[in-house]
C-alpha positions in Angstrom: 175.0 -37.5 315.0 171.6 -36.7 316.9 169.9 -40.5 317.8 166.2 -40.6 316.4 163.8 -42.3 319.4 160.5 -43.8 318.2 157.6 -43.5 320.5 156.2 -46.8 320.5 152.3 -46.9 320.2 151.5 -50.7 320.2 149.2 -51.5 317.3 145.2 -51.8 318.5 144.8 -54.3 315.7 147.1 -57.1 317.3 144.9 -56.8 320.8 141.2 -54.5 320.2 139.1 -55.7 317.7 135.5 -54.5 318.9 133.7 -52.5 316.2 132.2 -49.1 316.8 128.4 -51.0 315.6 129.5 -53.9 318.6 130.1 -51.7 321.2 127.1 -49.4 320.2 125.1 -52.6 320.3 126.2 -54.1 323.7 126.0 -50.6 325.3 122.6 -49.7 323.8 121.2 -53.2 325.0 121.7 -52.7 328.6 122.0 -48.5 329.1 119.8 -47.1 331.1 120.2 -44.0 329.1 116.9 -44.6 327.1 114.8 -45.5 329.2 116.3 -42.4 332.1 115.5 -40.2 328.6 111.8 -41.7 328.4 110.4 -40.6 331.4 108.0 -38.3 332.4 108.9 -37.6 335.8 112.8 -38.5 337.5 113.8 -37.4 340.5 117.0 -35.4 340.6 119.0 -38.3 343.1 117.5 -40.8 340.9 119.4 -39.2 337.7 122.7 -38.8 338.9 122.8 -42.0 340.3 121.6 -43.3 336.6 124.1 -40.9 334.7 127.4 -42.6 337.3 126.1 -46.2 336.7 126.2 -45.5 332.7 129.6 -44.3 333.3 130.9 -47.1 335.5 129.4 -49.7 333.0 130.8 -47.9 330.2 134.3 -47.6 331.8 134.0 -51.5 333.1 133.4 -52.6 329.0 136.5 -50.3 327.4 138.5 -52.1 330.7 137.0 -55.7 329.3 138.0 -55.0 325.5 141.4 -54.3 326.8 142.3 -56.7 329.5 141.0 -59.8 327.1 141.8 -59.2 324.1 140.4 -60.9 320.9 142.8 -62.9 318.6 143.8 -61.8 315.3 141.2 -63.6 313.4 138.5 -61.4 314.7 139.4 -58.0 312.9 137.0 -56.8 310.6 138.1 -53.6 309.3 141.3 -50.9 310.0 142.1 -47.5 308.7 143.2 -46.2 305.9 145.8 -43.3 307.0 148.3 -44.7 309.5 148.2 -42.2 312.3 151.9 -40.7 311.0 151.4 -37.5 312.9 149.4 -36.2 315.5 148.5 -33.8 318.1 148.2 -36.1 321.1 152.0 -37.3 322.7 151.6 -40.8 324.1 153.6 -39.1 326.9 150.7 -37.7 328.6 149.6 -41.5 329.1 151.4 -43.7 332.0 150.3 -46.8 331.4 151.4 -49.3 328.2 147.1 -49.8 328.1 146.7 -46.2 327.9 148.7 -46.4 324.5 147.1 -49.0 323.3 143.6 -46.6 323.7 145.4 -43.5 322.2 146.8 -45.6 319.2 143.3 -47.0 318.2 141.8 -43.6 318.7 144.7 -42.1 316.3 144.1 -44.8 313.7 140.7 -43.5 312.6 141.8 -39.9 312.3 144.3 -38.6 310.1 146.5 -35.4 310.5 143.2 -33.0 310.4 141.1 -35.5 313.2 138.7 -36.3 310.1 137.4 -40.0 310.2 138.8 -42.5 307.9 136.6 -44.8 305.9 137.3 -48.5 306.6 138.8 -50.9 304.4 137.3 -54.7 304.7 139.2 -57.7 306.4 140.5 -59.0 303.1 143.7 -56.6 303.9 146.6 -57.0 305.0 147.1 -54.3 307.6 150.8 -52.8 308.2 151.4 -51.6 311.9 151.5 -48.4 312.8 154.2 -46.0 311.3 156.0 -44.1 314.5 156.2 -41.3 316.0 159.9 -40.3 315.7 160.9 -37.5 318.4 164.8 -36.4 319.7 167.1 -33.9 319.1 166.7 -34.0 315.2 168.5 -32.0 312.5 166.2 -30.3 309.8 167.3 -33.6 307.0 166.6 -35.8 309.5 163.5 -34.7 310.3 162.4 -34.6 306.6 163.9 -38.1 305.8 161.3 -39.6 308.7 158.6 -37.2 307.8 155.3 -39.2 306.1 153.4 -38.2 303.1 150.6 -36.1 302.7 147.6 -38.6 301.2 145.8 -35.6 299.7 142.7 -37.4 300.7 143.2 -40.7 298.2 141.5 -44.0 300.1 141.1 -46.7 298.4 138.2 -46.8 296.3 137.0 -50.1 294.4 133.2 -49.9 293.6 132.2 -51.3 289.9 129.8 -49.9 287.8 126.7 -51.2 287.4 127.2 -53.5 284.3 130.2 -54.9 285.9 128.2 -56.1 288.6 125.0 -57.2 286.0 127.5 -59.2 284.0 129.1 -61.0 286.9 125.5 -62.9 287.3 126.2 -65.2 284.5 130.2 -65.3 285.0 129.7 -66.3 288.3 127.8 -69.6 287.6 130.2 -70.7 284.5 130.2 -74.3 284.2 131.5 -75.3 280.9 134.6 -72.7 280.3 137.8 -73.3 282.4 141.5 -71.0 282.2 144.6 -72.4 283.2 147.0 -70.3 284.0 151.3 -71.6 284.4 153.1 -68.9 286.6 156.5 -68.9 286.2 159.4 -66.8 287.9 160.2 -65.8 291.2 157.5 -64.8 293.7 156.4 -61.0 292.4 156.5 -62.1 288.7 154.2 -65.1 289.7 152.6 -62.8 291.6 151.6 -60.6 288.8 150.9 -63.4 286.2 148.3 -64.5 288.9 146.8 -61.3 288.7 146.3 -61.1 284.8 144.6 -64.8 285.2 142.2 -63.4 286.9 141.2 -59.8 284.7 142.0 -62.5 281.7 139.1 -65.4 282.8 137.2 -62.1 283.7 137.6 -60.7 280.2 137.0 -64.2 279.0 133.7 -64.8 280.9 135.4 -68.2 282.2 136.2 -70.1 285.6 139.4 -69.8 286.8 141.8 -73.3 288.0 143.3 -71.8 291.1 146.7 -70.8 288.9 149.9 -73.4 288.8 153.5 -72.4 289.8 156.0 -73.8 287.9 159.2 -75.0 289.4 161.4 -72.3 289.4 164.8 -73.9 288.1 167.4 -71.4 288.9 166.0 -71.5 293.0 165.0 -74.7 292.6 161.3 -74.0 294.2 158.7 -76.4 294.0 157.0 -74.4 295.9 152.6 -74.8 295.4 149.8 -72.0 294.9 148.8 -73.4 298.6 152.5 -72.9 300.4 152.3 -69.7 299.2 148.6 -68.0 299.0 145.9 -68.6 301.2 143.6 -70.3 298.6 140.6 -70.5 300.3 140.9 -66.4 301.2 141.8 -66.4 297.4 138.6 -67.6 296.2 136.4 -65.4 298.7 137.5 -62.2 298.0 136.9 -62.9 294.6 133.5 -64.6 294.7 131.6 -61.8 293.1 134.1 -61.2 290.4 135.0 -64.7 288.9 134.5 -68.1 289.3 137.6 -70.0 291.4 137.9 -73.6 291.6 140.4 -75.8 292.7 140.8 -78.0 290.2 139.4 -79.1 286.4 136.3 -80.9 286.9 136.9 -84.9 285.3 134.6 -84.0 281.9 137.4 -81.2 280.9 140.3 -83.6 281.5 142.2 -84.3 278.1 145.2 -86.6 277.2 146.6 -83.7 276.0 146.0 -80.1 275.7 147.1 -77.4 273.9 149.4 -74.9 276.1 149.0 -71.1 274.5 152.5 -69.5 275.0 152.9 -66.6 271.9 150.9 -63.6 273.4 152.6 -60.1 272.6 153.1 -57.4 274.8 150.7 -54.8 276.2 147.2 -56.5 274.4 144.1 -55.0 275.2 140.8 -56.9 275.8 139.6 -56.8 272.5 142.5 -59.2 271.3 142.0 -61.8 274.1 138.5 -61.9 273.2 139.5 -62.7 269.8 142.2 -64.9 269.9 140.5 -67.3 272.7 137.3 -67.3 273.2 136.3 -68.8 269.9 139.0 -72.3 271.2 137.7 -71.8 275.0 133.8 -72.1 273.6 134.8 -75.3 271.5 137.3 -77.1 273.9 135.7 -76.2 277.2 139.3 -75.3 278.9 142.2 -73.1 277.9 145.8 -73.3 279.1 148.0 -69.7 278.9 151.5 -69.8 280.2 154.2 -66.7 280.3 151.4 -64.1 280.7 153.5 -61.9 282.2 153.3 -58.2 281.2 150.9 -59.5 278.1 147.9 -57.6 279.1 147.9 -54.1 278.6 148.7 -51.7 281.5 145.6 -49.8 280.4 142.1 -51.6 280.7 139.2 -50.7 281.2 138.2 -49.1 284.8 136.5 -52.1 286.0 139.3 -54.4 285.0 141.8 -52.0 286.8 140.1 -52.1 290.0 139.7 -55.8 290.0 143.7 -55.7 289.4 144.0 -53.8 292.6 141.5 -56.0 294.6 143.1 -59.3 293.5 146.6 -57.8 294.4 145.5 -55.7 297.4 143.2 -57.9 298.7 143.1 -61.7 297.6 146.4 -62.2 297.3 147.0 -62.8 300.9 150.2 -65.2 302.0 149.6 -68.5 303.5 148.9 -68.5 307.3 152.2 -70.4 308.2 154.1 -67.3 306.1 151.8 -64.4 307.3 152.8 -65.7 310.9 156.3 -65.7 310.3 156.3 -62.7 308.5 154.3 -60.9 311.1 156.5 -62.2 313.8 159.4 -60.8 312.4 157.8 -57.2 311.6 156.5 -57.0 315.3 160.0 -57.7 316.5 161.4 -55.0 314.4 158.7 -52.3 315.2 158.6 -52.6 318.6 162.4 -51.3 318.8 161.3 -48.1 317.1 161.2 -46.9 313.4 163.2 -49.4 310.6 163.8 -48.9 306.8 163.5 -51.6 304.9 165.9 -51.9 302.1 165.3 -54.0 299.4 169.0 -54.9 298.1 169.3 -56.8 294.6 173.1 -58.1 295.0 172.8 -61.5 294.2 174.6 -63.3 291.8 171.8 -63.9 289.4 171.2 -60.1 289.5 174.5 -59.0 288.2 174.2 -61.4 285.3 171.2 -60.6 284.3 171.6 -57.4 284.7 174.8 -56.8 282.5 176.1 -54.8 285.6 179.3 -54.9 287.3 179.1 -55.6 291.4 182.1 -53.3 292.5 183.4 -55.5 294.3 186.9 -55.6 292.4 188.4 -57.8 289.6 187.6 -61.0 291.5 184.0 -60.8 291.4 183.4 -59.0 288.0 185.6 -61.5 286.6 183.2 -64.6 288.0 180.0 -62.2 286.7 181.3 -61.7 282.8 182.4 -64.7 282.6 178.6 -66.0 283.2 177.3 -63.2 281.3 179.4 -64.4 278.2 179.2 -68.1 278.4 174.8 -68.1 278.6 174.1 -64.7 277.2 170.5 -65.6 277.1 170.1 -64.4 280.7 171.5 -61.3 279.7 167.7 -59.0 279.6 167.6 -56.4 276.9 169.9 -53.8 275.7 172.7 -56.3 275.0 174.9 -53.7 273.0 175.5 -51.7 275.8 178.8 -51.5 278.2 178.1 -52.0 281.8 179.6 -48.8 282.7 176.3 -47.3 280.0 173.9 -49.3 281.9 174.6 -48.1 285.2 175.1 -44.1 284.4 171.2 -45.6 282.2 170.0 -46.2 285.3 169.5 -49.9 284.7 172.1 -51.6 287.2 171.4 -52.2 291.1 172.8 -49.7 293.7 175.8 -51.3 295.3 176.4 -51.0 299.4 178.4 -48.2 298.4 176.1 -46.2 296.6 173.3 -46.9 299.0 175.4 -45.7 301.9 175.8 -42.8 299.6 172.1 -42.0 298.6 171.2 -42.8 302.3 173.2 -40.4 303.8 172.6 -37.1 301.7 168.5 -38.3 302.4 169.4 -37.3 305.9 168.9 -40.6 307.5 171.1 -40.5 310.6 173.4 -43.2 311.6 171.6 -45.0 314.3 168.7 -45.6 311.8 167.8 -49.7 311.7 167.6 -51.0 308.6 166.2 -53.9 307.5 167.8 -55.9 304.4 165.0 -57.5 302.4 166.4 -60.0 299.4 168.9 -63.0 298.6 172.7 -63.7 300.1 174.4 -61.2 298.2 177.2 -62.1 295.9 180.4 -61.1 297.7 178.8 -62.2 301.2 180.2 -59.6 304.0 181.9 -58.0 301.7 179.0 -56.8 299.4 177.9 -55.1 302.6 180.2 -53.4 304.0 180.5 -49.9 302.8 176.9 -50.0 304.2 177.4 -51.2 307.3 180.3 -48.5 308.1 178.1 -46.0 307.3 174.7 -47.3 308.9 175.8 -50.3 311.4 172.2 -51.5 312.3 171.6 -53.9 309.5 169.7 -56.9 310.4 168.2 -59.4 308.2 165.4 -62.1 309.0 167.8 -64.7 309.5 168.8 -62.6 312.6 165.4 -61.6 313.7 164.1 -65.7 313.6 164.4 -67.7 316.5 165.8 -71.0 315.5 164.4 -73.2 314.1 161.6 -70.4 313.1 162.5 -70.2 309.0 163.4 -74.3 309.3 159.9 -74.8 307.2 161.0 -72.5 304.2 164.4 -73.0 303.7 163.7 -74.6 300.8 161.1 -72.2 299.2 163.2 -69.2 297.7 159.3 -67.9 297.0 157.9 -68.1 301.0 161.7 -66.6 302.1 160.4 -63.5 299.6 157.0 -63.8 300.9 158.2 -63.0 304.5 161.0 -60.3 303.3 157.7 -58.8 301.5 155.8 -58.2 305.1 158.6 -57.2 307.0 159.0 -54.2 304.4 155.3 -53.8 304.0 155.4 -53.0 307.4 158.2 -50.5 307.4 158.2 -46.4 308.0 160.4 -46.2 304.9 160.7 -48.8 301.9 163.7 -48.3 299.9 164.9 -50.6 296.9 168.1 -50.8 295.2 166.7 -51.5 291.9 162.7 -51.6 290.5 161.8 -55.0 290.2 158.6 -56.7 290.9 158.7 -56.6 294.5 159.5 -52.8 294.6 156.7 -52.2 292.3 154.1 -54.1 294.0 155.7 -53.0 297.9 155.4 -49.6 296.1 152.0 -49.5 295.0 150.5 -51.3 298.0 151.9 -49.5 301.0 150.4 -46.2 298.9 147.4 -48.5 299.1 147.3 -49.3 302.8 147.8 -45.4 304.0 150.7 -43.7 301.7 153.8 -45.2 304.0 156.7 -43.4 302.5 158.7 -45.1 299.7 161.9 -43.4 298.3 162.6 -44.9 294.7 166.1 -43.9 293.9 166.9 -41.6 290.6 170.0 -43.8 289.9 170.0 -42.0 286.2 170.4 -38.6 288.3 172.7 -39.2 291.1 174.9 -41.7 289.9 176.9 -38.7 288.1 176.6 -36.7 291.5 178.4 -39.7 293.1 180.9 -39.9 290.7 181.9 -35.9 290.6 184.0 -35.3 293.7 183.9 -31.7 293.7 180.3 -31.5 295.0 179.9 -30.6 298.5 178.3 -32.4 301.3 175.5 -30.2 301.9 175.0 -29.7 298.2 174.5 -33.3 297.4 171.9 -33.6 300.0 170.1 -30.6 298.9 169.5 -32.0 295.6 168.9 -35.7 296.5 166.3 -34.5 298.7 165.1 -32.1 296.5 165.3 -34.9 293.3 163.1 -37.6 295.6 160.7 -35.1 296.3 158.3 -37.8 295.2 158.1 -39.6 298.0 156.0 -37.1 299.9 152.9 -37.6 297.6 150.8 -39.6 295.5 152.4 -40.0 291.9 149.7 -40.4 290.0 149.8 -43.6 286.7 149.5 -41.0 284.2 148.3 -44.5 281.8 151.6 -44.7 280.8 152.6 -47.8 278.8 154.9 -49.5 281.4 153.1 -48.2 284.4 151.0 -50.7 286.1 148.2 -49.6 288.2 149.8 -52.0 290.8 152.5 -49.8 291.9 150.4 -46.4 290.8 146.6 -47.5 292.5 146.0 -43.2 292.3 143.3 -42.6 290.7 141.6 -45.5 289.3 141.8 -47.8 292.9 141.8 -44.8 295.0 139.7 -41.5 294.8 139.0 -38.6 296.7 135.2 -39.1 297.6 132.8 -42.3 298.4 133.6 -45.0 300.7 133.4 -47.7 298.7 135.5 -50.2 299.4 133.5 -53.4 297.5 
């Protein structure tokens, strides 16, 4: 099998951090160019020895700017298209600085050297995707090949009565929502994001939102260990009013918790149902508003989804460090896959799905399935053998391995496995690791001692899975699920990094039927994930969040507008 080499560009944004308006400024202030350009009479001698001071200077400041580099905290903006391909081979530069110069001149271009608008600090910015070269087959090639953008950027401006209305939400003093997030990290994670288009809609403040204790991971985990709260609360400063806690005049003894909200309800029903008890009681407490608001609001509403996920929704500084930390150490050994494997125990159960691991391990899973069938989600009439040919059970090591290798993805590719200890330990892995043997995971990656402050927070553990695979040149999962969703629609966010969402419903059969060729099966897996090499657009379908679909309404073709 031919071994894929990634050309390492190291990314600008960890070291350079000068803005094009900072270096036009300090090379402006002190050029002699204007005043050589001024003047009515300069001797020949005179402007060449002007012309090589300008370029000395200019050489000495690009030589500053890389020699003492700025910390993190001092980026202000980074590209939209992550400079996937292009004409220029790092090659044709010696020196690991002279890398660092191409890679910040390739992040502003995109495959046709047009510049790319610039989206704001409120980002979190993945490292560069690589360059992979080496003696390549035709599948391999195509399983490491990027996505074409078709010129979507991110695109969040409001209209103009958004922005007129957000005058009087903005200074809201007597109206407070309370919002209970419950689940694991991604589910909290989109409950926090209603709150907000929900005190929006509502014309209220928002409490910065509670997580409840989860009790099957036993995570006490706070808004605080997991969000930065303070970034939380800028970003959204001209969009609602966020505040840490309920001031003491809307304190009660006891206060009514709103719990029985359908499914899929628009504005016009919020409005209705609360705003008449928010105006009397001054403060209203909502709690399982998961998937309650309707995947289709108003445009508005839907890019303020995208901007609090996309952009306000940054993870604590102690796990953004950690998380970074462990994505740098990954990318700097080339080009990893992150695989987002759903094999835990809970999974299985839940699920109604069978692990494959043999009669040992299905017994322990159906027996837990049939003594608290109230874990059991949907379709409980169904067989387990029916759910997985439906599409609707996890892909197993085996089937991964499977899937992986008629993608084209050759055998040295590093993968890293995002998730929970998987049910079966080892064992659960191991038709993957004969296939692909570079499997690492983050307890690997850590230096000890490093994960010591999380072990106890199932939620930050997810957190810090989430940026290593945000950071990926491929993001694969096992099964949908909130992380894949919002890993999905963000990376198409941050510069269309590839995703490959598996078609279990299709090539589950193609597993099973042993009479299909090699080279047959590839063809069509390739050919059924397709996908992958564009932007799917939502389409407003009723289960598809503009989350995981930002094209068109958070990203557009034309404009700049970021804010």
């Amino acid at each position: 099998m031919a071994r894929a080499s990634g050309r390492i560009i190291k990314n600008p944004l960890l070291s350079l951090t000068p803005s094009p308006r900072s270096l036009t400024q300090l090379f402006s202030s002190v050029s002699p160019l204007p005043s050589l350009c001024s003047s009515k009479k300069t001797s020949p001698s005179l402007s060449i020895f002007f012309l090589s001071f300008l370029f000395s200077f200019t050489f000495l400041g690009i030589s500053i700017f890389i020699f003492f580099p700025n910390s993190n905290d001092s980026i202000r903006c980074t590209s939209i298209e992550s400079p996937a391909i292009s004409p220029i081979s790092p090659h044709s530069l010696p020196s690991p600085y002279s890398k660092i110069i191409l890679a910040s001149l390739l992040s502003g271009l995109n495959s046709n050297n047009e510049i790319q608008p610039r989206i704001g600090g409120t980002s979190m910015v993945p490292l560069p995707v690589h360059l992979v070269s080496g003696n390549l087959s035709e599948q391999e090639t195509e399983f490491w090949k990027q996505p074409d953008g078709n010129g979507y950027r991110p695109c969040l401006d409001s209209t103009m009565g958004y922005r007129k209305r957000s005058a009087k939400i903005l200074i809201e003093k007597n109206r407070f929502l309370v919002v209970v997030a419950a689940g694991g990290l991604n589910q909290q994670r989109n409950q926090i994001i209603d709150a907000v288009v929900i005190a929006r809609i509502l014309e209220a403040a928002l409490v910065v939102p509670i997580l409840q204790v989860n009790m099957i991971w036993e995570d006490e985990s706070e808004f605080s260990d997991i969000f930065d709260v303070e970034h939380f609360k800028k970003t959204l400063r001209a969009d609602v009013r966020v505040v840490s806690s309920l001031p003491s005049s809307h304190m009660v003894a006891k206060q009514t918790i709103a719990t029985q909200i359908p499914y899929g309800v628009p504005p016009s029903w919020i409005r209705a149902k609360f705003l008449k008890q928010l105006n009397q009681e001054g403060v209203l407490v909502l709690k399982g508003v998961d998937s309650k608001l309707s995947k289709n609001l108003p445009s508005d509403l839907q890019k303020l989804r995208c901007k609090v996920a996309f952009h306000a929704l940054r993870f604590s500084k102690p796990v953004l460090k950690v998380g970074n930390q462990l994505a740098r150490r990954m990318w700097i050994e080339g080009p990893y896959v992150a695989l987002h494997l759903r094999l835990e125990k809970d999974v299985w159960v839940r699920t109604g799905c069978l692990t494959g691991l043999g009669p040992e391990f299905d017994k322990i899973v159906t027996g837990i399935q049939k003594s608290q069938p109230q874990y059991l989600t949907g379709r409980v009439n169904m067989s387990s053998s029916q759910r997985r040919l439906s599409g609707l059970c996890p892909l197993n090591a085996l089937e991964m391995a499977r899937l992986l290798k008629a993608l084209g993805a050759p055998k040295t590719t590093r993968f890293y496995i995002a998730g929970g200890e998987p049910f079966g330990g080892t064992k659960a892995l191991a038709p993957l690791a004969a296939k692909f043997p570079n499997l690492v995971r983050k307890e690997m990656l850590a230096h000890d001692g490093e994960l010591s402050p999380f072990l106890n927070s199932s939620s930050a553990l997810s957190a810090i899975d989430y940026v290593v695979s945000f950071n990926s040149d491929i993001f694969i999962p096992s099964h949908g699920g909130n992380m894949g969703r919002a890993l999905r629609g963000h990376r198409a966010y941050m510069g269309h990094r590839k995703s490959i969402w598996p078609n279990k419903r299709t090539m589950l059969p193609l597993f099973d039927d042993s009479s299909i060729a090699d080279e047959e099966l590839s063809r069509i897996t390739r050919s059924v994930h397709s996908k992958s090499m564009k932007p799917e657009p939502r389409k407003k379908e009723r289960d598809r969040d503009v989350i995981a679909y930002p094209v068109p309404e958070c990203m557009c073709r034309h404009g700049s507008a970021i804010f």
